[in-house]
C-alpha positions, 0 to 999 in steps of 0.5 A: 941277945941277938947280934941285932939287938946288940948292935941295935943297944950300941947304935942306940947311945950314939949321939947323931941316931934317934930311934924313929918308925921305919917308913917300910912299916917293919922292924924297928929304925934309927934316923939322923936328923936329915933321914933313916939310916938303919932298919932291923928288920929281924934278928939278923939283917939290918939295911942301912942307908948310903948315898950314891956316892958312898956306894961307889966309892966302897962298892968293890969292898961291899961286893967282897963281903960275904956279909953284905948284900946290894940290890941294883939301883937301891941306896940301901945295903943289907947287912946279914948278922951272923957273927959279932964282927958283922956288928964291927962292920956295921959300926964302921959302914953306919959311920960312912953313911952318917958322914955322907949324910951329913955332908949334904945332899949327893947329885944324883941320888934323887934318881935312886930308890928310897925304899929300903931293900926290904921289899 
């Protein structure tokens, strides 16, 4: 089993994701109910939805990681899976998005590219 498919099998029972068809057309997706949060879009790299505001707030930390990519100008991260607690930091980060998701909508985002990184 890939990392991928398992955090994919952990995301999957938590009770504020949906499996839902990613609006890039590939992979497979998880949504809450105001909008997509993941795309795993192959065996090891997820893009997963922040806000503006969480991407701030976390950026210095994001830009640390090894396993984290940030495209400018984008509200979406790329996680790269290469070992299991790769998934650890994914759980925590989707934790971080369906919090400011669910907080409302952030000033400023707007302004901000809602296509996924995958591009």
């Amino acid at each position: 089993m890939t990392l991928a498919s398992r955090a994919m099998t952990r995301l999957a029972v938590w009770p504020d994701l949906a499996e839902t068809r990613p609006s890039c057309g590939t992979g497979r997706a998880l949504g809450a109910a105001r909008c997509e949060i993941l795309h795993f879009h192959s065996d090891q790299d997820v893009d997963l939805h922040l806000t503006d505001r969480a991407i701030r707030r976390y950026e210095d930390h994001l830009k640390d990681t090894t396993a984290v990519r940030m495209v400018p100008g984008s509200r979406w991260v790329t996680i790269h899976l290469e070992v299991d607690s790769d998934i650890d930091l994914l759980l925590t980060l989707v934790s971080v998005a369906l919090q400011a998701h669910m907080n409302g909508h952030v000033t400023g985002d707007d302004t901000l590219s809602t296509a996924c990184n995958d591009r």
